[in-house]
Structure formats: C-alpha cells, structure tokens
C-alpha positions in Angstrom: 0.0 0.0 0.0 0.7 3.6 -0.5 2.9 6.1 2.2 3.3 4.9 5.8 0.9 6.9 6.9 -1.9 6.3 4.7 -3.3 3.5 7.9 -3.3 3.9 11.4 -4.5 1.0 13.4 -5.0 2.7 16.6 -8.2 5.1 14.7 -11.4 3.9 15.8 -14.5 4.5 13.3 -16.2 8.2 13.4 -19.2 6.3 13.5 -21.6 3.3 12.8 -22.4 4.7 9.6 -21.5 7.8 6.6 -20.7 10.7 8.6 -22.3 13.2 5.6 -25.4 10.9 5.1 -26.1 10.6 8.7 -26.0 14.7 9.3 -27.9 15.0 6.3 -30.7 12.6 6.8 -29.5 10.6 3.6 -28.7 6.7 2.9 -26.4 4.6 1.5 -25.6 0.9 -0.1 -22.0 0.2 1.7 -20.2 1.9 4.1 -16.2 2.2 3.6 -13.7 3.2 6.4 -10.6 5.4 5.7 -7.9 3.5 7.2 -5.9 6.6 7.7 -8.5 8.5 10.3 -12.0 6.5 11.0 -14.2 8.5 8.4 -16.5 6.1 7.8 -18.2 6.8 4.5 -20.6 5.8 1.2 -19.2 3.2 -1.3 -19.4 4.8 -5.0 -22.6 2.6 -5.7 -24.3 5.5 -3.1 -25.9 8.3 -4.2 -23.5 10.7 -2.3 -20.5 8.9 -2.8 -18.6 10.3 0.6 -16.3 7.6 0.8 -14.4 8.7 -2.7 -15.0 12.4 -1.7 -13.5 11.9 1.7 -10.1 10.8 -0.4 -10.1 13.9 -2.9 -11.1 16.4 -0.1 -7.9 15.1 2.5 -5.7 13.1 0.2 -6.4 10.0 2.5 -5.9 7.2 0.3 -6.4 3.9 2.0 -10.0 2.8 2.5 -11.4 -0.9 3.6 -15.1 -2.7 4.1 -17.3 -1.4 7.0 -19.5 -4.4 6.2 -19.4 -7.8 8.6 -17.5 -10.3 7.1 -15.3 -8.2 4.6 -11.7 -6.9 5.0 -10.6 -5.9 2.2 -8.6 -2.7 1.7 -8.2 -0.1 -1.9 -5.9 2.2 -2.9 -6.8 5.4 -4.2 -3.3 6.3 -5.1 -2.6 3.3 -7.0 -5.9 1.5 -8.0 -5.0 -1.7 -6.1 -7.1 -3.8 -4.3 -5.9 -5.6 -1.1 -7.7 -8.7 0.1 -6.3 -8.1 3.8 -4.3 -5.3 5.3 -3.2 -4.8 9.1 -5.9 -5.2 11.8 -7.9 -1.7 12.5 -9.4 -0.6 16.1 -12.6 -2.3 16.9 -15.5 -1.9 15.5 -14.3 -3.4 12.2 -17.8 -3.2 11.1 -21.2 -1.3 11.2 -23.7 -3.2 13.6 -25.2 -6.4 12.3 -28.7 -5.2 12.8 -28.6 -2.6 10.8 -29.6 -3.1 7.5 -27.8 -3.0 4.2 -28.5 -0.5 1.9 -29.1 1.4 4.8 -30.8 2.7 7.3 -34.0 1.0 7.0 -35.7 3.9 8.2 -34.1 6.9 5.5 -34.2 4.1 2.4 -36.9 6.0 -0.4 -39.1 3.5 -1.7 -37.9 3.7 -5.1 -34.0 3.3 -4.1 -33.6 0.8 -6.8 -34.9 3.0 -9.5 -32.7 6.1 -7.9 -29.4 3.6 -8.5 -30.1 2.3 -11.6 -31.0 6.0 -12.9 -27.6 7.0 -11.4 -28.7 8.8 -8.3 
C-alpha cells in the first residue's frame, strides 16, 4: 500500500455509519472506512459517494469494508485492491442489525430505481 501513513491502526470509526449521510438525513448501499482517520463513509454505488469524496477532499488514500464479514482494503493512489491489510481498532464493522443498503428507516421507496437511474 501507499505512504506509511496512509493506515493507522489505533483510529477507531467516526461512527456506525456515513458521517455526511447521517447529518444530512440521507442513505447509503456500503459503508467504507478510511484506514488513515476512522471516516466512515458511502461506497461509489451510493448516491453521495462520501467515501471517494472523503479521499479527494484530504488526500487519505487507503480505504477498507465497514460491512461484517469483509476486509478488504483499496488504494486510491494506486488502484490496487488488497484482500487483507493490518488489523484496525474495533469496531471493524457497522452493527449487524442494521440493514444494508441502509438505514431501514431513511431508504426512499424507489431506491432501486434512484441507483439504476444514477442517483
């Protein structure tokens, strides 16, 4: 992976789900972690796409899963895809109760139609 300080291990997660979306009252498919500071944000297949803008706006450019049962890692930088990477501070996931896309309770009825139109 990229610079030595593109993952600390001793970060937990800002949250249990995207920092934007949540403060916004939006949703999102996948949730990604930026292994260099906790952000946890939306995968690209999200309308908002905060994990990606989390990279551009700080240059962070490590990311892995926030989704049980997945640790793989990507880098921005170099467009490489890691199927492990060093352990991160617990959690390692967003709760298993909450559902995927997600939350249950901000998903629009038509959130199919909204991805397959491209947001």
């Amino acid at each position: 992976m990229t610079a030595e300080n593109a993952i600390d291990p001793t970060v937990p997660p800002s949250g249990t789900g995207c920092v934007e979306c949540d403060a916004a009252g939006g949703w999102w498919v996948h949730l990604r972690r930026c292994a260099a500071c906790g952000h946890i944000g939306c995968c690209d297949d999200s309308p908002a796409k905060h994990a990606t803008a989390h990279n551009k706006s700080t240059g962070h450019p490590v990311i892995t899963s926030f989704e049980p049962g997945e640790e793989w890692f990507w880098d921005y930088d170099t467009s490489e895809f890691y199927e492990t990477g060093p352990q991160l501070a617990p959690p390692t996931h967003h709760p298993l109760d909450q559902s995927v896309p997600g939350p249950a309770d901000r998903l629009p009825r038509n959130w199919q139609e909204q991805l397959s139109a491209g947001g």
